[in-house]
N, C-alpha and C positions, 0 to 999 in steps of 0.2 A: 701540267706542261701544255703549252699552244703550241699548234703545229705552225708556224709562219714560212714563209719561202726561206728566209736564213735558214732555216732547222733545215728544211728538204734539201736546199742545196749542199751544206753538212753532210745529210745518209750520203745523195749522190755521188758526191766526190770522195767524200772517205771510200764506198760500193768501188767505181769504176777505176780508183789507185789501188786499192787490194787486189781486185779480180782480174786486173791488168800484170798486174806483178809476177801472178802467181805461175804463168807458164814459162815466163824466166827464172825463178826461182824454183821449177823443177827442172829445169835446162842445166843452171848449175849444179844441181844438188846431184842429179845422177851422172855429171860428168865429174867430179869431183869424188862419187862414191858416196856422198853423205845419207845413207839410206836405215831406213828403220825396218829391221830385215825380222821374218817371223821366228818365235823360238817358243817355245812350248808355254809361256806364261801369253804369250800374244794372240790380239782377235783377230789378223788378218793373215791373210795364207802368201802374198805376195812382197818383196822389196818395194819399198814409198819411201820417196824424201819426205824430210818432215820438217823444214824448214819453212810453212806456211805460217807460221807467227812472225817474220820479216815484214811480209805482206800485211798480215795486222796491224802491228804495228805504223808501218809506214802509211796505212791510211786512214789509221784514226789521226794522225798526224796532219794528213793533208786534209781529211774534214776540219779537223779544227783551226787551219788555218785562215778561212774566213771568218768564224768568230772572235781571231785576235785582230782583222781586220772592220770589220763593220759594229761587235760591241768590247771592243778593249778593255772597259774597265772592268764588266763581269769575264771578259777570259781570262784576264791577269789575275784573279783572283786564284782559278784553276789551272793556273799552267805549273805552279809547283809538285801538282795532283798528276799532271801527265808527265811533268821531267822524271819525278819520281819510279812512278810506274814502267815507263822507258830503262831506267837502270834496271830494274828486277828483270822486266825484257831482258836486257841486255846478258843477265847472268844465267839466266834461262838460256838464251842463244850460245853462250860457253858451254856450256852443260851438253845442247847439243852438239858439239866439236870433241869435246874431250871429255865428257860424263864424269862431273865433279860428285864428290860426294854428298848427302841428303843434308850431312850437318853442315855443311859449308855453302850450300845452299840458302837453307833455314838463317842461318846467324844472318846474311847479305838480306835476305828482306828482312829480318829483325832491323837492323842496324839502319837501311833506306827509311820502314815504317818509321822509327825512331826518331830521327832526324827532321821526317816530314813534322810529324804532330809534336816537336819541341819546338821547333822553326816557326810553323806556320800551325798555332793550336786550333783545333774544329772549337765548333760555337760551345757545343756541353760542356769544356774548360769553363771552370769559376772557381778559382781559389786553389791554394797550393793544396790544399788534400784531395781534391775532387781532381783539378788535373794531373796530379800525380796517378790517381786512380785509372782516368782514361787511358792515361798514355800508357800505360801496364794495361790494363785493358786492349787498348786501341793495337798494340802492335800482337798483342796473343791474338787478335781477331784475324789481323789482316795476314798476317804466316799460316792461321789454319783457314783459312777462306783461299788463301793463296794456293797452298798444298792439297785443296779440296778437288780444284780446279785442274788441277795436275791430275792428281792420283783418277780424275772421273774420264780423263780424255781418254780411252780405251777403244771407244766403237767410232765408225765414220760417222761423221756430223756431231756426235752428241753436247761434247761443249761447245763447240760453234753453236748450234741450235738456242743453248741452255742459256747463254752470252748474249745472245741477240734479245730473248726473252726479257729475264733478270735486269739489260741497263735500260729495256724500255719502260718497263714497269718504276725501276729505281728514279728515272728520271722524272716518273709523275710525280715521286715525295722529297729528291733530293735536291730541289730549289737551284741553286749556280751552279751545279754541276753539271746541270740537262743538257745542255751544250755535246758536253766531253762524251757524256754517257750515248748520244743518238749518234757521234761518230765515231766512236765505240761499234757499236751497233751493225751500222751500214758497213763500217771497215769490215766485219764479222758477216754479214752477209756475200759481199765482195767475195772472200773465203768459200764459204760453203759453196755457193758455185762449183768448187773444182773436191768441195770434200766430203760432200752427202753420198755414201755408198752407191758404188763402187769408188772411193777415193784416191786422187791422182795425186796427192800433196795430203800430210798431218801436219798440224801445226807446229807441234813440236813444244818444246819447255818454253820457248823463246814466247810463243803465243799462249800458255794455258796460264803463265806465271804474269806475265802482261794483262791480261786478264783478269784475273783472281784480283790481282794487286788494285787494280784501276777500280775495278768494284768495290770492294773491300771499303779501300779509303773513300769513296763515293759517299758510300752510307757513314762513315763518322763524320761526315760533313756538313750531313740535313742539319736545316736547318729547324730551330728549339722555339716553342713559345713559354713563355715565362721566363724561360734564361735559366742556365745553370747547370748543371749534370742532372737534380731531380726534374725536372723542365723538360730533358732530354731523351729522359727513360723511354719513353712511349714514343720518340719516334724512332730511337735507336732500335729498339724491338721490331718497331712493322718493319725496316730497311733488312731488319737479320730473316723477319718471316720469306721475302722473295728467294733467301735460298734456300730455302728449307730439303728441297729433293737431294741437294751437293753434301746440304749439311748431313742428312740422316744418313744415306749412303754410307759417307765417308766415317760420321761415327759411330754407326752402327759398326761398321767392318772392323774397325780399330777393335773396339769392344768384343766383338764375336773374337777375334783373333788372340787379344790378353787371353781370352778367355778358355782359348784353346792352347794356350803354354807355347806360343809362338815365339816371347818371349821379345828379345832383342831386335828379330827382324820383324819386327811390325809396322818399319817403313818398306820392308823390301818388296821388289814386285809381285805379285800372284795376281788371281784369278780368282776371287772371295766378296769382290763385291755385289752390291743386288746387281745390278745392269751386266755386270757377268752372267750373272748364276744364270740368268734370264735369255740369255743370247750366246748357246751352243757353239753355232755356224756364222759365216761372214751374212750371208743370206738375212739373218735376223736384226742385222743392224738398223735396217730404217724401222723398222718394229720397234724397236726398243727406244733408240732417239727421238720417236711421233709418242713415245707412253711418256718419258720424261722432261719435252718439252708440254703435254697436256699437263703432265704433274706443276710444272714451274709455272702455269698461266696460271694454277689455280690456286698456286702458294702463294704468286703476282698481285690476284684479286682479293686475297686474304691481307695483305701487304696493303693494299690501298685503302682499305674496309677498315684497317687496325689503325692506320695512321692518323682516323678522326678519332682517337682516343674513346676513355668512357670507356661504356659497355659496346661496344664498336670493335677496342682494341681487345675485348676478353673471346668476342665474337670470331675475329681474324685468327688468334690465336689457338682455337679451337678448331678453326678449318685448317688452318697449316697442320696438328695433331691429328685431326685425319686424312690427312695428305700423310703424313708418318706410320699411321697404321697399315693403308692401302700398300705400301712400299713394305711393308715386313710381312706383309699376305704376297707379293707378286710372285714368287717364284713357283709357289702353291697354286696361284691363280692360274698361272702360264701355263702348266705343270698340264691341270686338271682341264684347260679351256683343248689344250693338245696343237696349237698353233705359235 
């Protein structure tokens, strides 16, 4: 990815429409009541509107509307990538109004994913088995990247932070998409602004799910040499390595959780993941969010490393695995460091 005055001007605008947004959109939300209030599964001690995924949204929106202006034909390519991702926003944003249930949730990006990669198939599509393959693939990817996303937003800043990281890296391997992904980005820094601890706004469903989604499909989109699904392997791989911290996290806890006869609620809310266990107190948040955005640069760099294939790619995948181990030592480490 080149950085050129188009890209900057993207962060910029997406940057100053989010972080513009965001003190009206907690103007509304605590006039209205819309507030994410603490309860004993919760890491913050005070009532927050959480409606700052509006504000994401709206300005990854408004970054990307100069690149439907000044390169058309590579926007038009990606504008199916953001109408899409906008919907799951959208059902995220209900969620926050009236807290729909997790399967009804799930099924609505099932069905948007769906839709997107029958409509518009990414490059690894070659032939009716291999695309049948992806797309069974491609939408199990983008539900649980999506719901990673979600289930991680718990501390102030942490997926904003983790968001910002992940599409800048993505956008050095994912060819037309770099666009969408830098104002992605800037929209997401816009945010933090008002949401790195002590937080005056959460994003809410409406922005984790926006998120999740828009990355997700990001990476089924890199682009393949040789062509094919086998062609594909290897970049689809480094594009999974960048999230490696969301991914372990989230299925390690799943797994800990089966594991403990949790049973049925092991979408329900708790208090079990690493980035919990790790951060007692409201106090520990920027602690915790500066440990897992280090961790995402370095899954990042692993991700970029892996994407020249070869022994490259065995090399990347190896530092993202310990980037996995360091994360099932933290709560030990934290424990013992006594900070």
């Amino acid at each position: 990815m080149t950085v050129t005055p188009l890209l900057l001007s993207v962060v910029f605008t997406a940057m100053v429409v989010s972080g513009a947004l965001v003190p009206l959109l907690v103007k509304f939300a605590v006039g209205r009541n819309l507030m994410d209030r603490p309860n004993t599964r919760s890491s913050h001690r005070v009532p927050t509107p959480r409606l700052g995924g509006v504000a994401v949204v709206a300005g990854t929106w408004a970054g990307f509307l100069p690149l439907l202006l000044a390169a058309p034909e590579v926007a038009r390519e990606t504008l199916p990538l953001v109408g899409a991702a906008t919907l799951v926003g959208g059902v995220g944003l209900a969620d926050d109004f009236i807290n729909l249930h997790f399967g009804v949730k799930a099924a609505a990006q099932a069905v948007v994913a769906a839709g997107l990669l029958l409509l518009y198939p990414p490059p690894v599509v070659s032939g009716a088995a291999a695309g049948l393959l992806v797309i069974v693939f491609g939408v199990f990817w983008v539900v649980a990247l999506c719901n990673a996303f979600n289930f991680m937003d718990g501390i102030d800043g942490i997926t904003g932070g983790v968001a910002v990281v992940s599409a800048l890296f993505l956008a050095s391997i994912a060819g037309g998409t770099a666009g969408f992904l830098v104002a992605l980005a800037g929209a997401m820094v816009g945010f933090l602004l008002w949401n790195i601890g002590p937080a005056t706004i959460f994003m809410g469903d409406a922005g984790s799910y926006f998120a999740g989604f828009a990355l997700a499909v990001a990476a089924l989109y890199v682009p393949v040499e040789g062509g094919g699904l086998f062609g594909g392997i290897p970049a689809l791989l480094a594009c999974v390595l960048v999230f490696t911290p969301y991914l372990m996290d989230t299925g390690f806890t799943i797994l800990r959780r089966l594991q403990s006869g949790v049973g049925r609620g092991v979408f329900s809310a708790h208090r079990e993941h690493i980035y919990q266990r790790i951060t007692p107190e409201p106090p520990m948040h920027r602690r915790t969010s500066n440990i897992y955005y280090a961790l995402s640069v370095a899954s990042g760099f692993a991700a970029l490393v892996a994407s020249g294939g070869g022994l490259r790619l065995v090399f990347g995948v190896a530092v993202a695995g310990l980037v996995c181990v360091v994360m099932l030592y933290l709560p030990r480490l934290v424990r013992s460091s006594g900070v």
